[in-house]
C-alpha positions as CSV (number, residue, x, y, z in Angstrom):
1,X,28.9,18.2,-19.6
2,X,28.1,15.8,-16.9
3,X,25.9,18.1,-14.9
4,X,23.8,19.2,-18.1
5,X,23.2,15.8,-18.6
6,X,22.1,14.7,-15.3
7,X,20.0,18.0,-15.1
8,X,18.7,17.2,-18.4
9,X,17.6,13.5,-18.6
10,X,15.9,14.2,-22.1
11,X,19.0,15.2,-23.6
12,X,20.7,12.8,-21.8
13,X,18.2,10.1,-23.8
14,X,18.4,11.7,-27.0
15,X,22.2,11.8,-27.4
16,X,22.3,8.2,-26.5
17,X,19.7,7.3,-29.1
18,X,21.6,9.2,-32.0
19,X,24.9,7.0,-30.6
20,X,22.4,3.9,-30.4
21,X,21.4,4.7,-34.2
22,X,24.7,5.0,-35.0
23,X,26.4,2.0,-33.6
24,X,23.4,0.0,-35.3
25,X,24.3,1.0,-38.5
26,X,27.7,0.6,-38.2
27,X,26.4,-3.3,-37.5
28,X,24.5,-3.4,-40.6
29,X,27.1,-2.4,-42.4
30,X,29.7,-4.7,-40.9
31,X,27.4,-7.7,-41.5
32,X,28.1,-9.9,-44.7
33,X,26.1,-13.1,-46.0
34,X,22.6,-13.9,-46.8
35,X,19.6,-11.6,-46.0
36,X,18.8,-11.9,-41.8
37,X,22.3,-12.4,-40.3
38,X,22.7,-9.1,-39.5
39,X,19.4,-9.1,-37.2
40,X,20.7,-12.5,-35.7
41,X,23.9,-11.5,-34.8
42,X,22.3,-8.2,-32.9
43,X,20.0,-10.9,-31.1
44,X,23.0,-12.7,-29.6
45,X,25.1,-9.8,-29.0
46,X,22.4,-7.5,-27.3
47,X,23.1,-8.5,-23.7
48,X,26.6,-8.0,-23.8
49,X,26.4,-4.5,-25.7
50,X,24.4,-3.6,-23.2
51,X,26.8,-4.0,-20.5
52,X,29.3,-2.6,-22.7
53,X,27.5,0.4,-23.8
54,X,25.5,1.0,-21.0
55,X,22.6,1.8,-23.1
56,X,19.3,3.2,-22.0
57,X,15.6,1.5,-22.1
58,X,15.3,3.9,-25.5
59,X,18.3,1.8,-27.2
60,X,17.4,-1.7,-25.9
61,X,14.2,-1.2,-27.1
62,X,15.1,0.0,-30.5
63,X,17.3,-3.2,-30.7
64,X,15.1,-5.5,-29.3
65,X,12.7,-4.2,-31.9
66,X,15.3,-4.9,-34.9
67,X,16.3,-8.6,-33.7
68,X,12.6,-9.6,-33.1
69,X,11.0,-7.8,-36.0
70,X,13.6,-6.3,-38.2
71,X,11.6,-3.2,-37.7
72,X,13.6,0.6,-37.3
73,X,11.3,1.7,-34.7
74,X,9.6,0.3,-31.3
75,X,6.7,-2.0,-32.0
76,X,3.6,-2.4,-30.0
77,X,4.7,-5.8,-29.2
78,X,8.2,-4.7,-28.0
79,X,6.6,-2.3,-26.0
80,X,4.2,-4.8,-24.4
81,X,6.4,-7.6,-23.7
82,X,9.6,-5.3,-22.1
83,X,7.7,-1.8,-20.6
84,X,4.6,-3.2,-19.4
85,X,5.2,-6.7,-18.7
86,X,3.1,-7.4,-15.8
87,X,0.0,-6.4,-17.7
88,X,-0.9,-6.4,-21.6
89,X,-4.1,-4.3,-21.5
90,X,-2.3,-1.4,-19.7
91,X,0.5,-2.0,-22.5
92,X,-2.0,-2.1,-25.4
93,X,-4.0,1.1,-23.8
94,X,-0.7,3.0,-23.3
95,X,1.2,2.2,-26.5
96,X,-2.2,3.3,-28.7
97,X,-2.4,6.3,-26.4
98,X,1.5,7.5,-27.2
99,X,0.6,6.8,-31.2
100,X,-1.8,9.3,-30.8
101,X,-0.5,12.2,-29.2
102,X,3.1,11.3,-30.2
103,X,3.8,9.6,-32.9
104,X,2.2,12.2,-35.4
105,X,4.4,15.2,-34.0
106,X,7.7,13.0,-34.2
107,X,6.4,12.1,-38.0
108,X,8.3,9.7,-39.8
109,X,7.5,5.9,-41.0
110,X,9.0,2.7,-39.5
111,X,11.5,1.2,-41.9
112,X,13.7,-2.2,-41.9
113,X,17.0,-3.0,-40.8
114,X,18.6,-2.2,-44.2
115,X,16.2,0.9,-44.7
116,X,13.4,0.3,-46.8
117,X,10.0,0.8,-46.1
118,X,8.5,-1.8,-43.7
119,X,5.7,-4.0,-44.4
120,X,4.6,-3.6,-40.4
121,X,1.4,-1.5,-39.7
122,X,2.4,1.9,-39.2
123,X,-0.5,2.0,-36.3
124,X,2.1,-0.8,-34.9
125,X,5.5,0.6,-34.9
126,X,6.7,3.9,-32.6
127,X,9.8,6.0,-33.9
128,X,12.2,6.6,-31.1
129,X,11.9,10.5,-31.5
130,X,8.0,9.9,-30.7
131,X,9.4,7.6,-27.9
132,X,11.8,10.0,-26.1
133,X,9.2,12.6,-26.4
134,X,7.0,10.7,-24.4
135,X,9.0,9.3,-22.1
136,X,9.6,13.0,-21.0
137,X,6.2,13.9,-20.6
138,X,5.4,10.9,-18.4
139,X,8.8,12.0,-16.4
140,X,7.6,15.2,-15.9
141,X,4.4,13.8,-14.0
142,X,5.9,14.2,-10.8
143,X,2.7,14.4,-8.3
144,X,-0.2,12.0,-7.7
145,X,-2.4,14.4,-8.9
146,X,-0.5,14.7,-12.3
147,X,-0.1,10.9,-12.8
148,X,-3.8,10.2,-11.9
149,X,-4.7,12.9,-14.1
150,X,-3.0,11.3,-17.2
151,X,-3.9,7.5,-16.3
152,X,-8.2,8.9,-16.3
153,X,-7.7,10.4,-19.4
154,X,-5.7,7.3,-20.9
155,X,-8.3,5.4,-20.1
156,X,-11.1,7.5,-21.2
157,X,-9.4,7.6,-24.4
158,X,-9.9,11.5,-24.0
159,X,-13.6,12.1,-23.8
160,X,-15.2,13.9,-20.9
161,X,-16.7,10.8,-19.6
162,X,-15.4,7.4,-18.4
163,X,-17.5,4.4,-18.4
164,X,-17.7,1.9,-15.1
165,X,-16.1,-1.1,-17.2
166,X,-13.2,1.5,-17.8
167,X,-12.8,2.8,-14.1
168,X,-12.6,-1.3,-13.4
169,X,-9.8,-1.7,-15.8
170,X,-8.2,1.1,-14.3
171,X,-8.3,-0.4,-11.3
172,X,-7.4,-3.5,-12.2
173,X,-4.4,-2.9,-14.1
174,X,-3.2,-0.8,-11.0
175,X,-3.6,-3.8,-9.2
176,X,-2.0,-5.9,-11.1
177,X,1.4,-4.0,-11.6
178,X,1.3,-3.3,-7.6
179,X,1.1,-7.0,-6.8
180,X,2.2,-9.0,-9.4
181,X,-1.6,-10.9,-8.9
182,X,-0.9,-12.5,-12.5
183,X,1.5,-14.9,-10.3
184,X,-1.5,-15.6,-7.9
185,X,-4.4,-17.9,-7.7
186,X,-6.5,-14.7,-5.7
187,X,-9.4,-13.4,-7.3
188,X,-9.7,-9.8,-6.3
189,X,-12.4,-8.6,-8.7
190,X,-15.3,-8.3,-5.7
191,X,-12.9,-5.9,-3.5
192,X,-11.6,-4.0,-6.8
193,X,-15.4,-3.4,-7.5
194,X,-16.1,-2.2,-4.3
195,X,-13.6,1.3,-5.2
196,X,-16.2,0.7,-9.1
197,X,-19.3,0.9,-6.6
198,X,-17.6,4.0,-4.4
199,X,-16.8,6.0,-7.3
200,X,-20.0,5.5,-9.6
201,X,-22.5,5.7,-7.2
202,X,-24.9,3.2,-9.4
203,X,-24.1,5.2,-12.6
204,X,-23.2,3.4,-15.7
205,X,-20.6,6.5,-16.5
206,X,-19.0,9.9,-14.5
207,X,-17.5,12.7,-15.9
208,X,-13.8,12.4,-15.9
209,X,-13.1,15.1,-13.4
210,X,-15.0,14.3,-11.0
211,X,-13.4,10.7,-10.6
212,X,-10.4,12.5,-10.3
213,X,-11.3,14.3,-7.2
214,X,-12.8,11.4,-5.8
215,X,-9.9,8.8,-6.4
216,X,-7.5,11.8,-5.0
217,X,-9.8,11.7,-1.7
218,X,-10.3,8.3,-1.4
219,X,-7.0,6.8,-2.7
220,X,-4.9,9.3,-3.4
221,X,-1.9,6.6,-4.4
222,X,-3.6,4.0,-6.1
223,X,-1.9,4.6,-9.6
224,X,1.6,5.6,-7.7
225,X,3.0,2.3,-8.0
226,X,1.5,1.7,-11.3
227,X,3.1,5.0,-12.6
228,X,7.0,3.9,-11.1
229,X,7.3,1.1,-12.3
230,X,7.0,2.3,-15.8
231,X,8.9,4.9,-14.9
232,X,11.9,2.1,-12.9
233,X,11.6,0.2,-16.2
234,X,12.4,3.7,-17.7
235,X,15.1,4.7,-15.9
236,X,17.1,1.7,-13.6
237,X,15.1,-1.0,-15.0
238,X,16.3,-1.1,-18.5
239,X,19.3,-3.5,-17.5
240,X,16.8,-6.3,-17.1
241,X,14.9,-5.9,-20.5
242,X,18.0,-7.8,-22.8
243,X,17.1,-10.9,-21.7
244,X,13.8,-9.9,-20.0
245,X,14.9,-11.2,-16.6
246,X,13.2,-10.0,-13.2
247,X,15.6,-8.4,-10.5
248,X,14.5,-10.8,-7.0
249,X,15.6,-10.6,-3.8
250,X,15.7,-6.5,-3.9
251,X,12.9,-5.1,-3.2
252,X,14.1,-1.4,-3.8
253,X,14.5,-2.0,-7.6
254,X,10.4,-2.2,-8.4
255,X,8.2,-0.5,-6.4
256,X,5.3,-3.3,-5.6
257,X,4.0,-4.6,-2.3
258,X,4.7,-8.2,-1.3
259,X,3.0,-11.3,-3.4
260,X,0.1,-12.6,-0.9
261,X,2.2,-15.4,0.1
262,X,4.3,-13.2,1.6
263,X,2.0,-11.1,3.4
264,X,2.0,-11.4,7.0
265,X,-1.5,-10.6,7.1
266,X,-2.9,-13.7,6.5
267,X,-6.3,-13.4,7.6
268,X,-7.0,-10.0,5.1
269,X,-7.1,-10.6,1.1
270,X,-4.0,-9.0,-0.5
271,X,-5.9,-6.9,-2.7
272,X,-7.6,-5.1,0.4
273,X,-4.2,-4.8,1.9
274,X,-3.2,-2.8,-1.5
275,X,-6.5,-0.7,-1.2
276,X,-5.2,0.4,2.4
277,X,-2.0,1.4,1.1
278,X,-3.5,3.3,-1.3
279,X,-5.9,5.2,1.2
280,X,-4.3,5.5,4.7
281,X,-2.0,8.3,5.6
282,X,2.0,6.8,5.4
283,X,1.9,6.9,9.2
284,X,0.3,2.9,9.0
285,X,1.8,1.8,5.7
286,X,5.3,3.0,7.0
287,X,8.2,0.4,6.8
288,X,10.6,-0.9,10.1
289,X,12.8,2.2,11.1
290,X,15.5,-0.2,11.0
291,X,14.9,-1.4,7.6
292,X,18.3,-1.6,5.3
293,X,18.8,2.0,2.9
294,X,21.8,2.6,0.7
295,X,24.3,4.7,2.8
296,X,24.8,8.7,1.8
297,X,27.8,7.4,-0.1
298,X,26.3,5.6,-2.1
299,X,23.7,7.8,-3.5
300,X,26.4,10.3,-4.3
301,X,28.2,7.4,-5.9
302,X,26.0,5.9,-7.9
303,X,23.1,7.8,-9.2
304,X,20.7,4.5,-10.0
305,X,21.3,3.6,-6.5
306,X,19.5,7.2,-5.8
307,X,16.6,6.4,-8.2
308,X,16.3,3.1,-6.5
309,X,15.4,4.8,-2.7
310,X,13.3,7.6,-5.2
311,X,10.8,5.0,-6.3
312,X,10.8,3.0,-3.0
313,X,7.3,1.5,-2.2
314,X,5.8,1.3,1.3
315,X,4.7,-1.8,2.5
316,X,2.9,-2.7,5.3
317,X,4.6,-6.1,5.5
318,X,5.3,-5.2,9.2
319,X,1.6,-4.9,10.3
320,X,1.6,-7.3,13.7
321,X,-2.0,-8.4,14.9
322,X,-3.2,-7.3,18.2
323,X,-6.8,-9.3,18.6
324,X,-9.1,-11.3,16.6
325,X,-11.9,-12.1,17.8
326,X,-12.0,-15.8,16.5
327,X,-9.1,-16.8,18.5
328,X,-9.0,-14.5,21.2
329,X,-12.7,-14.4,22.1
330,X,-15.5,-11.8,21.4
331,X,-15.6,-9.3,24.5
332,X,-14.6,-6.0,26.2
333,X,-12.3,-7.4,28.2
334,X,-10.3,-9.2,25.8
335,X,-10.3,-6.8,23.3
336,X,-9.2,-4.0,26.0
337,X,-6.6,-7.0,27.1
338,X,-4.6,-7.5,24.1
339,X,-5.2,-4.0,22.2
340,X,-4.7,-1.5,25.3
341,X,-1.1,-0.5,26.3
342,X,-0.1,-0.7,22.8
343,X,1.4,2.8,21.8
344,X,1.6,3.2,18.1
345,X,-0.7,3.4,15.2
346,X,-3.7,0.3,14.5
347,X,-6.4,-0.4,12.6
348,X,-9.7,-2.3,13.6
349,X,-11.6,-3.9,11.3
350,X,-15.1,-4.8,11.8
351,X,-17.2,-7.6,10.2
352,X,-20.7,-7.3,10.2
353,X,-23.5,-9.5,8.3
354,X,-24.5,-8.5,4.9
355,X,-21.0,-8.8,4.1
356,X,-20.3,-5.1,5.5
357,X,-16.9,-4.9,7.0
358,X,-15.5,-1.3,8.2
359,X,-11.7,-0.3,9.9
360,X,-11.1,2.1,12.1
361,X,-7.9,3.6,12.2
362,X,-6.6,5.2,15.2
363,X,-3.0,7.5,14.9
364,X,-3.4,7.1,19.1
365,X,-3.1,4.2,21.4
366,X,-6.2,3.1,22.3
367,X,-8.0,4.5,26.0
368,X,-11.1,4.2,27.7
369,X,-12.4,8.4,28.1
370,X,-15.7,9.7,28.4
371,X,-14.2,12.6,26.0
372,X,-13.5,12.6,21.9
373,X,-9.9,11.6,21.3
374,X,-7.6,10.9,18.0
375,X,-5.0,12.4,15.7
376,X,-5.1,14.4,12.5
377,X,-4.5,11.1,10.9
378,X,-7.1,9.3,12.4
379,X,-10.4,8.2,10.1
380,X,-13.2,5.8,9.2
381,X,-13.6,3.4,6.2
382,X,-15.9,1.4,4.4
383,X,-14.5,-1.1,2.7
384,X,-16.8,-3.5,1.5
385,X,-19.3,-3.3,-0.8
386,X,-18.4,0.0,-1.7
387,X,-15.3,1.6,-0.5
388,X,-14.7,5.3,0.6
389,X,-13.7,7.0,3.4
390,X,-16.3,7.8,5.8
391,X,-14.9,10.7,7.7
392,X,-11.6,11.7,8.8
393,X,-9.3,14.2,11.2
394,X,-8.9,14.9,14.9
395,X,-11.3,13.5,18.0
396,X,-13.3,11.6,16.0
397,X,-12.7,8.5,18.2
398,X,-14.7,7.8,21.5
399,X,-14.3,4.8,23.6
400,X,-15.7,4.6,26.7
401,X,-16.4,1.3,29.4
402,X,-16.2,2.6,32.8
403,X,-17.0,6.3,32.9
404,X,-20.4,6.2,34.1
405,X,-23.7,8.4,32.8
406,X,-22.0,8.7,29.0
407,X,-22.6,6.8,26.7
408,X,-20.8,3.4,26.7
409,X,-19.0,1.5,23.5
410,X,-17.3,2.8,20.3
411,X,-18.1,5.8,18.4
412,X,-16.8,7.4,15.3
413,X,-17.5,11.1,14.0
414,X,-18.1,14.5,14.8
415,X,-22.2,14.7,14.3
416,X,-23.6,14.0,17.8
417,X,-27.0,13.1,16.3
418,X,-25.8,11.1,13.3
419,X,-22.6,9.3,14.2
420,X,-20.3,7.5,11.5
421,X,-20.1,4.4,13.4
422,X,-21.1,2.8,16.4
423,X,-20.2,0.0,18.3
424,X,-21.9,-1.6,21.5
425,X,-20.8,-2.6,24.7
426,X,-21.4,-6.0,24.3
427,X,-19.9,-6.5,20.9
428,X,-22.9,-7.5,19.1
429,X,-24.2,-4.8,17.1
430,X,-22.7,-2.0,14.6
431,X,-24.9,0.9,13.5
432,X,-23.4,2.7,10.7
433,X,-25.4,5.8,9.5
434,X,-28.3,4.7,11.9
435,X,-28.8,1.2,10.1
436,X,-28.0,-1.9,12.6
437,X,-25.7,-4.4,11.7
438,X,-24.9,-7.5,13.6
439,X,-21.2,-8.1,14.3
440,X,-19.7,-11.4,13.0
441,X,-16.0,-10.4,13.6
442,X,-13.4,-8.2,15.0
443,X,-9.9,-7.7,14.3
444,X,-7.2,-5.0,15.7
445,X,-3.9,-4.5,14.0
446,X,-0.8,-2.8,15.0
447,X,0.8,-0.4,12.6
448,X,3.8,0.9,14.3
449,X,7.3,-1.1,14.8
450,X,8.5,-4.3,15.8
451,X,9.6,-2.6,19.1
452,X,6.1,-1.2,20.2
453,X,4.3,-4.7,20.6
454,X,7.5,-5.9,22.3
455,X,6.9,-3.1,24.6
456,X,3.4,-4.2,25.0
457,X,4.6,-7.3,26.2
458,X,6.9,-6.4,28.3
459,X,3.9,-4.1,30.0
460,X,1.3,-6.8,30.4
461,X,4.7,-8.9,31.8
462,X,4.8,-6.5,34.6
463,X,1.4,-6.1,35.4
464,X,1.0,-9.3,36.0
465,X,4.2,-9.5,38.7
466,X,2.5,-6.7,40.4
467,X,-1.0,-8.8,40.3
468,X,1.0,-11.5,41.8
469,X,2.9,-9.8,44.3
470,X,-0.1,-7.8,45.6
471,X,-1.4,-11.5,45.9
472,X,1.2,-12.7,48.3
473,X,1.4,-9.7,50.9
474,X,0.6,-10.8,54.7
475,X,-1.5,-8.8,56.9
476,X,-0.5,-9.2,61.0
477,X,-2.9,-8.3,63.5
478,X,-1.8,-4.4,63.8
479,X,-2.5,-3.9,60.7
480,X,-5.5,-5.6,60.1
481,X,-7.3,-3.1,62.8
482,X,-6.7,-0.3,60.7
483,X,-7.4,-2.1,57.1
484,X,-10.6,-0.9,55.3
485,X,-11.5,-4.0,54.4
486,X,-12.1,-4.8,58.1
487,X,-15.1,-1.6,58.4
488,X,-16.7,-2.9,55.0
489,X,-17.1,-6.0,56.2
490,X,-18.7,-5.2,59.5
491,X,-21.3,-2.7,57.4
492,X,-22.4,-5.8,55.6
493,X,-23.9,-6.7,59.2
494,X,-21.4,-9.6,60.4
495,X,-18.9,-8.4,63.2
496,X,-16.4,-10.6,63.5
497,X,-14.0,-11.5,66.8
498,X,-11.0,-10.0,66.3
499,X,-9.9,-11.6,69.8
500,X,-7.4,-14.1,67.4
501,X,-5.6,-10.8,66.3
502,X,-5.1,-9.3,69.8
503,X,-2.7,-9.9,72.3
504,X,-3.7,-12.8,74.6
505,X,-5.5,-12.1,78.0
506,X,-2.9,-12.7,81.4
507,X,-4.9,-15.7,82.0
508,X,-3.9,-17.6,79.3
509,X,-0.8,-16.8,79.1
510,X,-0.6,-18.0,82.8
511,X,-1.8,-21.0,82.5
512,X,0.7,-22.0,79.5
């Protein structure tokens, strides 16, 4: 029985809601005295039944419903406050969507605690039959694709076409489950346009469709953490909603990135971080190697322990910058200083006036070649004002300082006569698509883990010894007669006496 019901999660849910109803009843029933008790009772017993129980978000919710509302049912409220906590237009969107295509199959009408009809908007209150049903539909959305799919057409309300101020509350509420930015004092709405701008191209509304396509080219997991926490309140998360508690310090309960403050990337705005994660291949967003997961034990053990590393987020709280070009100073030779020897994944992002600002992500360390070089996963972005990816794939990178009669600087793309991006030797000017730019910033990141910039330092360590040592070598006379620097020194035109390096004459020597 066991195995049918961890291979079946819907029956799972709906046995434990026919126990949920029943154990309620038996409540009612139980309860003596004037006209409310019974509900108040429920309200102080809830967390500890619970526990006891180990009931299901379906049950909580149903309760939750009866102690807050007296109401047989889930209520729009309910729903809001407990499943989509972190925002209340997503909540509203969702529960009016799951009326729609749910509540009318499940039938039924919400009644009260001691079963007569209920004075609560029907439009308000969700059976639990409508609820499991569902919740199974949004479990069964297991690829990007699928959960993109259902969010555009949420949003849409269903019609062919989505309007701009919809795509932006798409957006938005992505956001805001991803980063908790309810908590924050950042205003993201200029960056989260940017995707807007990317995706309309100056229209007022696109067919459905084709933002689909785009959004899955562009940023293929921007609804992925949207779509598990719903799913972690769902499944693990339920234990919290009793007394509507958050789980901290455990960051393997709710997938979300880091709050900006604590983002070690101070000097890029949270929500652009986000839009990264969202875009780049997991190969830069990847987490430390050595970062803490529960032991094959314990996933055997405990199946909410293997939900928990199911729904674990990627964060890219272990970015490390290389160079910035506001501290470090704006030149070839201090960007090839701090960003070459550094053997792991980084991202360059380039600031330009008019508010443009690129990145340039490289799967490669960086080198100085006259030929094409980069990974599969290597690719260009705009990010600002309107975000897309430019181009993307292998040697589509070119970087070239010293190899002389090719061309010199940064280039991006494949098109010889109509590059992505360029960059010049002198750091002063970006042309992207043939329109000049000129540079106000540069910034290099590192993407891999803590142990390839130690690496890195350890490099430029040695290279200096060897700098130093090279320094301190003493040339005697022998050896001076045969050094090359001698014969360049004597094409100049100046011949030296080299008497001082010879042996002295018998002469001399006598007369000491």
């Amino acid at each position: 029985m066991t195995c049918m019901l961890c291979l079946c999660p819907g029956l799972n849910i709906q046995l434990r809601s026919v126990r949920a109803s029943e154990r309620m009843k038996s409540a009612r029933k139980s309860q003596q005295g004037p006209q409310g008790s019974a509900t108040d009772k429920i309200w102080r017993e809830l967390p500890g039944l619970a526990l006891k129980y180990e009931m299901t978000s379906v049950e909580i919710l149903v309760w939750k419903s009866l102690a807050e509302e007296n109401v047989d049912g889930i209520t729009r409220n309910v729903f809001i406050k407990y499943v989509t906590k972190y925002s209340e237009p997503l909540g509203k969107r969702l529960f009016q969507y799951l009326m729609k295509h749910w509540q009318k199959e499940a039938g039924g009408s919400p009644t009260t605690s001691e079963g007569e009809q209920c004075t609560v908007d029907k439009g308000d209150v969700l059976s639990s039959a409508a609820f499991i049903a569902a919740s199974n539909h949004l479990m069964a959305l297991h690829t990007d694709s699928q959960q993109m799919e259902f969010y555009i057409k949420l949003y849409a309300g269903d019609q062919e076409k989505i309007s701009k101020g919809d795509v932006f509350d798409l957006i938005s509420a992505a956001h805001q489950v991803s980063t908790c930015s309810q908590h924050t004092c950042c205003v993201p709405d200029d960056i989260l346009m940017a995707v807007v701008r990317g995706a309309m191209h100056g229209k007022e509304s696109i067919n459905t469709k084709y933002l689909h396509s785009w959004l899955c080219q562009h940023c293929p997991r921007l609804l992925m953490w949207l779509h598990r926490n719903i799913m972690h309140t769902l499944t693990v998360g339920h234990r919290t909603i009793p007394d509507n508690t958050e789980e901290a310090e455990d960051d393997r309960d709710t997938p979300i990135l880091d709050c900006p403050g604590k983002s070690t990337c101070v000097s890029l705005h949270p929500a652009l971080i986000w839009l990264l994660t969202c875009s780049l291949p997991l190969l830069y967003t990847k987490p430390e190697k050595n970062r803490a997961h529960p032991s094959s034990n314990n996933l055997l053990l405990d199946p909410h322990v293997f939900i928990d590393k199911m729904v674990l987020a990627v964060s890219p709280t272990h970015w490390v910058p290389l160079y910035n070009s506001d501290e470090h100073g704006l030149s070839i030779n201090r960007l090839q200083h701090h960003v070459f020897g550094y053997h792991g994944a980084t991202l360059m992002f380039i600031t330009t006036e008019g508010d443009n600002m690129f990145c340039v992500a490289s799967d490669q360390e960086w080198r100085d070649s006259k030929h094409f070089w980069g990974g599969e996963q290597a690719l260009c972005l705009h990010l600002t004002p309107e975000y897309k990816i430019v181009e993307s794939g292998a040697k589509i990178l070119y970087f070239n300082v010293t190899s002389r009669g090719f061309p010199t600087g940064l280039q991006v793309g494949t098109d010889s006569t109509n590059r992505a991006l360029t960059l010049d030797l002198n750091l002063t000017l970006v042309t992207y698509r043939k329109i000049p730019y000129k540079l106000k910033s540069l910034e290099v990141w590192g993407c891999s883990t803590s142990e390839a910039k130690e690496a890195q330092q350890e490099l430029k360590k040695r290279e200096v010894k060897d700098v130093e040592s090279r320094r301190k070598v003493k040339v005697n006379s022998s050896d001076w007669l045969d050094n090359p620097d001698r014969y360049l020194i004597e094409l100049a035109g100046t011949r030296l006496s080299y008497a001082q390096y010879d042996n002295p004459p018998p002469e001399a020597s006598g007369s000491k």
